[in-house]
C-alpha atoms as one frame of an Amber mdcrd trajectory, in Angstrom:
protein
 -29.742  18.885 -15.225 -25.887  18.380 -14.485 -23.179  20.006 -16.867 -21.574
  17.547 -19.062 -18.428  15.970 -17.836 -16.358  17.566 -20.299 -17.676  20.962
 -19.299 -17.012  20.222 -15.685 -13.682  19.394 -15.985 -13.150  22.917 -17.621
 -14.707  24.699 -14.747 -12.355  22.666 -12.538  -9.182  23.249 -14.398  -9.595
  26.670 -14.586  -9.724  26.581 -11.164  -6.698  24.715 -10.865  -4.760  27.453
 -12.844  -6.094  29.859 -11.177  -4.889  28.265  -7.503  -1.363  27.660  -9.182
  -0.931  31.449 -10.264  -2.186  33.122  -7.107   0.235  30.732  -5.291   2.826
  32.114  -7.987   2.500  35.258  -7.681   0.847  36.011  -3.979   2.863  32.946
  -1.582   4.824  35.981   0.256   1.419  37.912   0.669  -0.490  34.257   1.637
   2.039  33.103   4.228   0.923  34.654   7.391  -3.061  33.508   6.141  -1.560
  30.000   4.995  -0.003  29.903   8.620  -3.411  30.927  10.513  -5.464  28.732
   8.536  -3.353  25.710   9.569  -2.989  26.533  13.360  -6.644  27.258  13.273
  -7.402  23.543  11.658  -5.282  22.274  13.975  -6.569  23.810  17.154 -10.532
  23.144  15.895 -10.677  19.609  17.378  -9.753  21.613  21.351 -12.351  24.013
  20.511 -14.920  21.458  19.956 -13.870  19.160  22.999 -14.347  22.375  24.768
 -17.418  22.964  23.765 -18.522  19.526  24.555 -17.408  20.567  28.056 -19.778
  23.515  28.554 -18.007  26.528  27.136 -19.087  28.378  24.569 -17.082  28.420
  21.312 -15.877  32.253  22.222 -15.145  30.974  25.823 -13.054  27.855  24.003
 -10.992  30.147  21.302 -10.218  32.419  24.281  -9.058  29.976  26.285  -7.023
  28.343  23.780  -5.659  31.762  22.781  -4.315  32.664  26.130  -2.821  28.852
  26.813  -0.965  29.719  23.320  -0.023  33.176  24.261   1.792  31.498  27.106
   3.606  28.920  25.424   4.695  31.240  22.903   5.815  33.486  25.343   7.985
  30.949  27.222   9.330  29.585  23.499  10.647  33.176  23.305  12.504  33.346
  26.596  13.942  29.827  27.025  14.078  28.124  24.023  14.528  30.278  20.886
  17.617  32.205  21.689  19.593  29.221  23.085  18.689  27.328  19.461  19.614
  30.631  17.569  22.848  30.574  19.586  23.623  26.246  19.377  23.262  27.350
  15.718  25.455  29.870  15.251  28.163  27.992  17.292  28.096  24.452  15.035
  27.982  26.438  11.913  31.314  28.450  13.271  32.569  24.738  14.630  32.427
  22.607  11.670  35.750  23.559  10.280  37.105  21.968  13.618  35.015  19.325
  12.935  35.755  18.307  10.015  39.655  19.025  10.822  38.858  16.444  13.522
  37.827  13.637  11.252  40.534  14.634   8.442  43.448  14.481  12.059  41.338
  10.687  12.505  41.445   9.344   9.033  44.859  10.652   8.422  46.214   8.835
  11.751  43.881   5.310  10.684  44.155   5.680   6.860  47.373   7.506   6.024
  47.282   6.046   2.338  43.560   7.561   1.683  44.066  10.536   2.934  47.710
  12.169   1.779  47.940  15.807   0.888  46.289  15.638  -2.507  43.733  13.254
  -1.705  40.628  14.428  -3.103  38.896  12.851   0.416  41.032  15.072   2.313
  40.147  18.082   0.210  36.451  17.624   0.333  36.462  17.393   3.955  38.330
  20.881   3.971  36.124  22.137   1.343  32.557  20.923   3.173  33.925  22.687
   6.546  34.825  25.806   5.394  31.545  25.628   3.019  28.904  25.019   6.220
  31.230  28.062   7.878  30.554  30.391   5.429  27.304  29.657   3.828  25.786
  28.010   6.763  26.673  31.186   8.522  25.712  33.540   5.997  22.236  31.875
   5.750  21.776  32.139   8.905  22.223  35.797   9.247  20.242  36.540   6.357
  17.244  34.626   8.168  17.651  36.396  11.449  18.839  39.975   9.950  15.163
  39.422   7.531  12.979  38.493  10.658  13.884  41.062  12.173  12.047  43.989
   9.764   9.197  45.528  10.669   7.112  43.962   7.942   8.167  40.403   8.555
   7.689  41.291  12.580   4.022  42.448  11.950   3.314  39.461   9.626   4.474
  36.771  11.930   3.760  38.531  15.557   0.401  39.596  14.721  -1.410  38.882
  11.679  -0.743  34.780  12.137  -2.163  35.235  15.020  -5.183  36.930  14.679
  -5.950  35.466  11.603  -5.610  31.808  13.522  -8.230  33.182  16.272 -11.030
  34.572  13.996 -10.647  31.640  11.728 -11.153  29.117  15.098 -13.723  30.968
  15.940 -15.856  31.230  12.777 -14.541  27.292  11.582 -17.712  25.508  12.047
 -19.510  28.463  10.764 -17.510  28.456   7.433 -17.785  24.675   6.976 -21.689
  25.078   7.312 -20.744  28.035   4.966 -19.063  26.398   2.107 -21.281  23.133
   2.554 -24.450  25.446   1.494 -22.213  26.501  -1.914 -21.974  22.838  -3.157
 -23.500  22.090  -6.282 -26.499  20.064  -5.261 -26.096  17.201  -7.970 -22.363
  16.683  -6.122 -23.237  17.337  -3.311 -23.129  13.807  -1.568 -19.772  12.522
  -3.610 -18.387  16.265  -2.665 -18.736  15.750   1.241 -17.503  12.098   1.446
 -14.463  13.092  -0.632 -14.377  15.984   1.907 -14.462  13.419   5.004 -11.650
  11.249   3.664  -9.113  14.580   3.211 -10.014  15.634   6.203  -9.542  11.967
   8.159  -6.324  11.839   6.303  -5.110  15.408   7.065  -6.219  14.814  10.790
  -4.387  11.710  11.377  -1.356  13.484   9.160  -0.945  16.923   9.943  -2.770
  16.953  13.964  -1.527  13.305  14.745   1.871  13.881  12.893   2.149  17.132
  14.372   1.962  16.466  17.615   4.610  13.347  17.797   7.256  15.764  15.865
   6.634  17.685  19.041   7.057  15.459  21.322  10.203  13.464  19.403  11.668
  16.754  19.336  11.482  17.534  23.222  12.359  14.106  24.133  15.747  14.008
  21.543  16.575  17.878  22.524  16.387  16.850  26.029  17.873  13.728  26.541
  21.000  14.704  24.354  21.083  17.872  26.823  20.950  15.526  29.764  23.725
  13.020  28.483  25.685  16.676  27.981  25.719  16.291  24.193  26.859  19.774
  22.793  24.412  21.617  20.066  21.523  18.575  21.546  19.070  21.364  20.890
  19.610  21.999  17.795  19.836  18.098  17.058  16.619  17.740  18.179  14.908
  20.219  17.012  16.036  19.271  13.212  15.065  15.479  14.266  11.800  16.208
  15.483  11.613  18.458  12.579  11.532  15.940   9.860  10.218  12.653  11.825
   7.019  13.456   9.669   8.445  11.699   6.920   9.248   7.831   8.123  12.079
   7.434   9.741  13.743  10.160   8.214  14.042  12.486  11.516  15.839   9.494
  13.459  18.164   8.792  10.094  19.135  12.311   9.912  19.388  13.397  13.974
  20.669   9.841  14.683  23.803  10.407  12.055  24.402  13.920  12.995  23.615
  13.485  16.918  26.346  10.415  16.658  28.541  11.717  14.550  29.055  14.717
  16.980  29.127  12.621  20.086  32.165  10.765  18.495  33.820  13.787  18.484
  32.852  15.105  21.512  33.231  11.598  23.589  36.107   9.886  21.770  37.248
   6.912  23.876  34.020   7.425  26.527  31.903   4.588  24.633  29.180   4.987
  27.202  28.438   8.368  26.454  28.323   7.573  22.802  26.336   4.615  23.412
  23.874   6.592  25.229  23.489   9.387  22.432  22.493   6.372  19.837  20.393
   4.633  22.665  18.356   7.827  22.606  17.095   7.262  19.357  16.703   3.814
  19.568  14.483   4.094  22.211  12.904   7.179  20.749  12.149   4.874  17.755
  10.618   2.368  19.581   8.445   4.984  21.345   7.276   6.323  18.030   6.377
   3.299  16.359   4.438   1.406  19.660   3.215   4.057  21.462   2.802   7.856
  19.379   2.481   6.730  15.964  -0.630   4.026  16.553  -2.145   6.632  19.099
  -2.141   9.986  17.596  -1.574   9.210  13.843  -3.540   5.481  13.510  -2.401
   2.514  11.314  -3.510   4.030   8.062  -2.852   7.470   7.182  -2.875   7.513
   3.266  -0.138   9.564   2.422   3.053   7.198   1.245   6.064   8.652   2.163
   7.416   8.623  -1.243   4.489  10.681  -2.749   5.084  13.024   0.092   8.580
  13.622  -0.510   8.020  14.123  -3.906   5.021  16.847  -3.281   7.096  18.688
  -1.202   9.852  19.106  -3.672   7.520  20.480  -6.503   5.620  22.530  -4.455
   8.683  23.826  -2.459  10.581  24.318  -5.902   7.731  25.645  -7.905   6.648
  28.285  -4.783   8.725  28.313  -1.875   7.974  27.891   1.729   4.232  28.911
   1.373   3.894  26.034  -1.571   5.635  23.541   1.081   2.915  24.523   3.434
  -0.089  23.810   1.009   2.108  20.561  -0.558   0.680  18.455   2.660  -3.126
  19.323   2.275  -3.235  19.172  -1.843  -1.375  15.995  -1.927  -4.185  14.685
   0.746  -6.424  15.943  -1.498  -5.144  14.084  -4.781  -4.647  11.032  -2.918
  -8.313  11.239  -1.801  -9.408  11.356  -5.268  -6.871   9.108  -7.027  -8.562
   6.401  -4.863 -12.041   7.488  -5.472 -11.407   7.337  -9.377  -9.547   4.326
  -9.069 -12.805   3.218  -7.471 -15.279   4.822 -10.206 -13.142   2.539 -12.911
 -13.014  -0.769 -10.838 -17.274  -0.574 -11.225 -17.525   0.867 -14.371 -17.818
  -0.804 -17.849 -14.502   0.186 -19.245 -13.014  -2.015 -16.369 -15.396  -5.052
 -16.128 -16.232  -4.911 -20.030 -19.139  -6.653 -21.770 -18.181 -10.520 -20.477
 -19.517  -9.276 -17.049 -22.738  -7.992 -18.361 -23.137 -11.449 -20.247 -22.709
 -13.142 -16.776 -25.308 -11.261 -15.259
């Protein structure tokens, strides 16, 4: 016999709690697990083409560990110290940036922008802020990664905790499949299946054209000779998993510095905004339909707003879990939205007299 309702929405809310506070109180602890878990969810689907190939799932996870190896490898000698350095150089340039567009404005709109204008002093203000914060933030970050303990936990624990959990994934489904209460069972693993489609088309589909945005926009604003266009691209590929977002924000800042940079050469500048255009148009005819699909369930809106309440409530390891848990309530909003379209409270007693 089942538990009552109201008992099983105790059991679950305990539950609940209990997920919030060990988030509270162990995110630092959880991030380097939080970070295998997710490479190892997304890497599952190659281990299980692989398989379907002929290798065993050992054979696949070793494979896949030593193409990764490599990659990471090259990240670490090409890519990651010329984006440190980009960095550092636009945070220590945005003073002369911004003393660029106050020389602009001054020579176009003399009237807006005399000496006590408060225009003119926000510009001056916003430079020398990005100088010194921007800066400062960014030393903290590096001067941080570069303990010991933050070494170890990034360097090697993400790591192995990714390749044990690829290897043992389909054996920890099975696993946790066994555990289900047998009266839920059924509802349980459908629920299950739509997360999971949703995540896959979100976080795997989603995933994949951030990194291929972000190579194409670092790239081509590196080929049109666009100074900082790896940092530009990295920050647009960054965020193109919320809508049209990543092009907003790289578009504006890409532009912005090409105006700068290419003042009175219109072709250049065209070509910096052309690059988004046409990355645009590749994203919403070509990557998005292909790798995420036409439906993926998650609104950008209610994205947005579960990153900013995880994120504020427990920092970077609570943006990590936002994606998955607001999959997860989505799932089940729909399902109970569902449950009340069929049930008696919805259709009333005028139905039943019908029938």
């Amino acid at each position: 016999m089942a538990l009552p309702a109201r008992e099983q929405l105790k059991y679950w809310g305990v539950a609940a709690i209990a997920f919030a506070i060990v988030l509270w109180f162990l995110g630092d602890v959880l991030l380097p697990f939080v970070l295998g878990g997710a490479i190892a969810y997304f890497l599952d689907p190659v281990a299980d083409r692989l398989e379907r190939l002929g290798l065993s799932r050992v054979a696949a996870t070793f494979l896949i560990t030593v193409v990764g190896i490599l990659a990471f490898v090259i990240l670490l000698l090409l890519v990651i110290p010329a984006l440190i350095d980009q960095a550092v150089d636009l945070f220590n340039v945005a003073p002369t940036l911004f003393g660029n567009l106050r020389d602009f404005l001054i020579a176009r709109f003399p009237e807006v922008m005399d000496t006590e204008s408060p225009l003119r002093q926000s510009l001056i203000s916003v430079g020398e802020t990005i100088q010194s914060r921007g800066g400062e933030l960014l030393n903290t970050v590096l001067s941080s990664a570069a303990g010991f303990i933050n070494i170890v936990m990034l360097f090697v624990i993400v790591p192995v905790v990714a390749v044990y959990l690829l290897l043992d994934w389909d054996n920890m489904v099975a696993r946790i499949d066994e555990l289900l209460p047998r009266d839920h069972a059924p509802t349980i693993r459908k629920l299950a299946a739509d997360i999971d489609k949703t995540l896959a088309s979100f976080i795997r589909g989603m995933g994949t054209v951030c990194i291929i945005l972000g190579t194409y926009y670092a790239v081509a604003l590196m080929v049109i000779g666009l100074q900082f266009g790896l940092v530009v691209g990295f920050v647009a590929g960054l965020v193109t998993f919320i809508p049209y977002l990543g092009a907003l924000i790289g578009g504006a800042l890409a532009i912005g510095l090409a105006l700068f940079q290419f003042w009175g050469d219109w072709l250049s500048i065209g070509l910096v905004a052309g690059v988004f255009v046409l990355g645009q148009v590749i994203e919403g005819n070509v990557l998005t339909p292909k790798l995420v699909g036409s439906s993926v369930g998650l609104h950008p809106v209610w994205l947005i707003l579960a990153l900013s309440i995880f994120g504020t409530l427990f920092g970077f390891v609570g943006m990590l879990v936002a994606v998955p848990v607001a999959a997860a309530i989505g799932v089940i909003m729909r399902f109970a939205a569902d449950q009340y379209l069929h049930s008696r409270l919805y259709r009333g007693l005028s139905d039943q007299d019908r029938e």
